[in-house]
N, C-alpha and C positions, 0 to 999 in steps of 0.2 A: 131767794133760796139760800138760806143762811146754813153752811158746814163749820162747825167749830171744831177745833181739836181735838174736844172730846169725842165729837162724832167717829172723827179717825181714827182713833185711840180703840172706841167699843168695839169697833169691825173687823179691826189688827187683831183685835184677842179672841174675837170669837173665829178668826180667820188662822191662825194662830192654833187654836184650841181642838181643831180638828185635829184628830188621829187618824197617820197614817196615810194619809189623805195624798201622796204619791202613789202608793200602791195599789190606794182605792182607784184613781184615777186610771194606771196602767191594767189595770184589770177592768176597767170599766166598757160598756157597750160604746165609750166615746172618749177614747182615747186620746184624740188630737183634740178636736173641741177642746175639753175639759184643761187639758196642758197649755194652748194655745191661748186661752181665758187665763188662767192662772200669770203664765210667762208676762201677760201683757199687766198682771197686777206689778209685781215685781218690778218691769220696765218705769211702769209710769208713777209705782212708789220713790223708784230712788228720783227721779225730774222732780219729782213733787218735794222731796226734800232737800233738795238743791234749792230751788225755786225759792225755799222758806229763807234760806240762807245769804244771797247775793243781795250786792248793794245798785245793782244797777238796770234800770228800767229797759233800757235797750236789750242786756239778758235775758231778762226776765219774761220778754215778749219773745225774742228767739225760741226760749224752753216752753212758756206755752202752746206754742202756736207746734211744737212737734209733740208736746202732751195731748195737746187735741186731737193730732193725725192719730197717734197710738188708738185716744179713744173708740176714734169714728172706727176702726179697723177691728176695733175688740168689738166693739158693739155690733157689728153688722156680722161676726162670727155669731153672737150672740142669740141676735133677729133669728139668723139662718139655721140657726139649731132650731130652735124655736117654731120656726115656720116647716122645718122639712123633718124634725124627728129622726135626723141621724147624725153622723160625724162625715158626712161627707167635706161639709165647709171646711174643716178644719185637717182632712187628708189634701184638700187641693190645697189650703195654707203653708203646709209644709212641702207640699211637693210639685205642682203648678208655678205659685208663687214664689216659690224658693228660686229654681230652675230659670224662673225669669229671670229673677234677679240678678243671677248666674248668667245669662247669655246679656241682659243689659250694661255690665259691667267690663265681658270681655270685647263685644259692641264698641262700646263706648273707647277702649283700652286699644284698638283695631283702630280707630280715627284719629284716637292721639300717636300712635304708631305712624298712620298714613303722613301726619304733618313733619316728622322725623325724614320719610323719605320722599314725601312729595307723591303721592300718591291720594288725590283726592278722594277718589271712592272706593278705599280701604276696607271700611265696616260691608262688608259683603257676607252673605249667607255662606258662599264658597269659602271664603277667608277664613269666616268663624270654625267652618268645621274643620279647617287643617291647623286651625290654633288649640283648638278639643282633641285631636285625633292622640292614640285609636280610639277614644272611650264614644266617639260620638261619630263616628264615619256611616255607619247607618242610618243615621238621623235625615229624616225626608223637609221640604218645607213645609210638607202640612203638616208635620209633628212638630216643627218648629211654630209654624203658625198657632197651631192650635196649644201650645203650652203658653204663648203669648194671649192669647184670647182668654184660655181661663185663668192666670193669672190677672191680669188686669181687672178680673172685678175686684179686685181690692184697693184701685185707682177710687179715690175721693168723687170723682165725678160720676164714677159709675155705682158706686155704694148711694148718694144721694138720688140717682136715678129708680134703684132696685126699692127703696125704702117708698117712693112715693105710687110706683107699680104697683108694691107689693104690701098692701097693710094689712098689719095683724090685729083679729078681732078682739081684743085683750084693753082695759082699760087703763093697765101699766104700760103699754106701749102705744096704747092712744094720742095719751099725756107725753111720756118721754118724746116721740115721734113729732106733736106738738108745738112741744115750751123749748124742750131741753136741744133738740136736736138741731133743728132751724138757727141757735144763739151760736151754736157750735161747729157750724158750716160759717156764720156769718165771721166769726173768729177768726175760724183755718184760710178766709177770704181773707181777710182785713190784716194779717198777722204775718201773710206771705212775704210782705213788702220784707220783713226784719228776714228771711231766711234768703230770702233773695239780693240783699244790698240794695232794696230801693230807694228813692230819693224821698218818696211817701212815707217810708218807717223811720231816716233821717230829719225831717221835720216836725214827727210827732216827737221822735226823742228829744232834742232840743226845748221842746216844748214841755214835755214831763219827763225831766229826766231822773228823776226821785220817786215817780210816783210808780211805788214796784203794786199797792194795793191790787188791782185788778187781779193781775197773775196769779199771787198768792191767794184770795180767793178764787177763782176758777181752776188753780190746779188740785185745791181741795174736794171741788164739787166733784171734778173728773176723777181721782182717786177712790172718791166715797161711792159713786156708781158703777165703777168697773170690780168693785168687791163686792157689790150689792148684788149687782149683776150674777157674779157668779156663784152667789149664794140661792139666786132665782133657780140657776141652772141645777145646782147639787137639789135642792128642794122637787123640781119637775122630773127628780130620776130617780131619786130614792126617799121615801118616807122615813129612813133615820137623821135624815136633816132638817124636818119640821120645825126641830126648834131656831132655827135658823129665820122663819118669818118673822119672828120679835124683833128683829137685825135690816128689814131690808126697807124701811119706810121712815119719815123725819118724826112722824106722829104717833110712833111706836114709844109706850110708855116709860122703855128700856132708856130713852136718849134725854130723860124729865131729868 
């Protein structure tokens, strides 16, 4: 699966070329979807251009390996539009997920507190909500729990889970689901070591520490399908986008 520059180049501009296309968005039946797809082009355009840029392999594996995460996260936004026919995926994106993230940070922030005063089991549910208060004094643990809950399907292990449950009859996401998806879990696996300080991503670096090629093509592939993607998306909601299918396939004459 060969992505050239050019390729990135045509999909910028037809990406690019759309009018308006915030407002279309905000006014649209899919609000968040639609923004939430978008945000993630943006995201993993600028990795992607970084990526192009650095001289050093151990980088380069760092910035793929959270190009992939972004991926797998836009795409299963994607999937779930796709499969359910609304914007739900993308109201829990912003608001579920957010909130976790939000309560995982000040969590997290509560344990580093505890080691300050010697308080081992700090990160408490109680704890949390008088470090929130007043804005979250109401807040039950099943509301806690359950923003945790739905949040978390955007956890890698539970998106690979959902995709193998859940297939869509569609021969673009046959293939994607497939070839593309399975390389791209095996990646976010193998790629951990460098985000984590393993001893496994220290030894391959040594090993290749020049060789940036991989990255820089894979964070191409991943750029060109998360544009593709959400030209699938504009396509499946409004027929002023048709011309947009010349744009979303390698064999499209447009890319000759």
């Amino acid at each position: 699966m060969m992505i050239t520059e050019k390729h990135i180049i045509i999909v910028e501009k037809q990406l690019d070329g759309i009018e308006n296309l915030e407002d279309y968005i905000n006014n649209s039946k899919y609000p968040k979807v639609l923004s939430a797809t978008l945000n993630f082009i943006e995201k993993i355009k600028a990795l992607q251009s970084d990526i192009q840029n650095i001289k050093s392999n151990y980088t380069a594996n760092c910035l793929l390996r959270t190009i992939v995460e972004h991926f797998l996260v836009s795409y299963y936004i994607f999937y779930r539009f796709h499969l359910d026919n609304n914007d739900d995926v993308g109201k829990k994106y912003y608001t579920d997920y957010f909130v976790t993230e939000c309560f995982k940070k000040d969590m997290y922030q509560l344990g580093v507190d505890g080691m300050l005063t010697g308080e081992a089991n700090n990160a408490t549910f109680e704890n949390l909500k008088k470090k929130l208060s007043p804005d979250f004094d109401d807040l039950t643990q099943t509301e806690y729990d359950n923003f945790n809950r739905e949040g978390k399907q955007f956890d890698i292990k539970k998106i690979q889970n959902f995709l193998i449950k859940n297939p869509l009859p569609d021969n673009h996401f046959n293939k994607v689901n497939k070839e593309l998806i399975p390389i791209l879990l095996g990646k976010y696996n193998t790629l951990s070591s460098y985000i984590h300080g393993g001893p496994n991503a220290e030894m391959e670096f040594k090993r290749n520490k020049y060789d940036l090629s991989d990255g820089k093509e894979w964070s191409s592939i991943v750029l060109f399908f998360t544009i593709t993607n959400f030209f699938m998306m504009l396509i499946s909601i409004d027929r002023k986008f048709e011309n947009l299918k010349d744009y979303i396939s390698l064999e499209s004459q447009n890319y000759k």
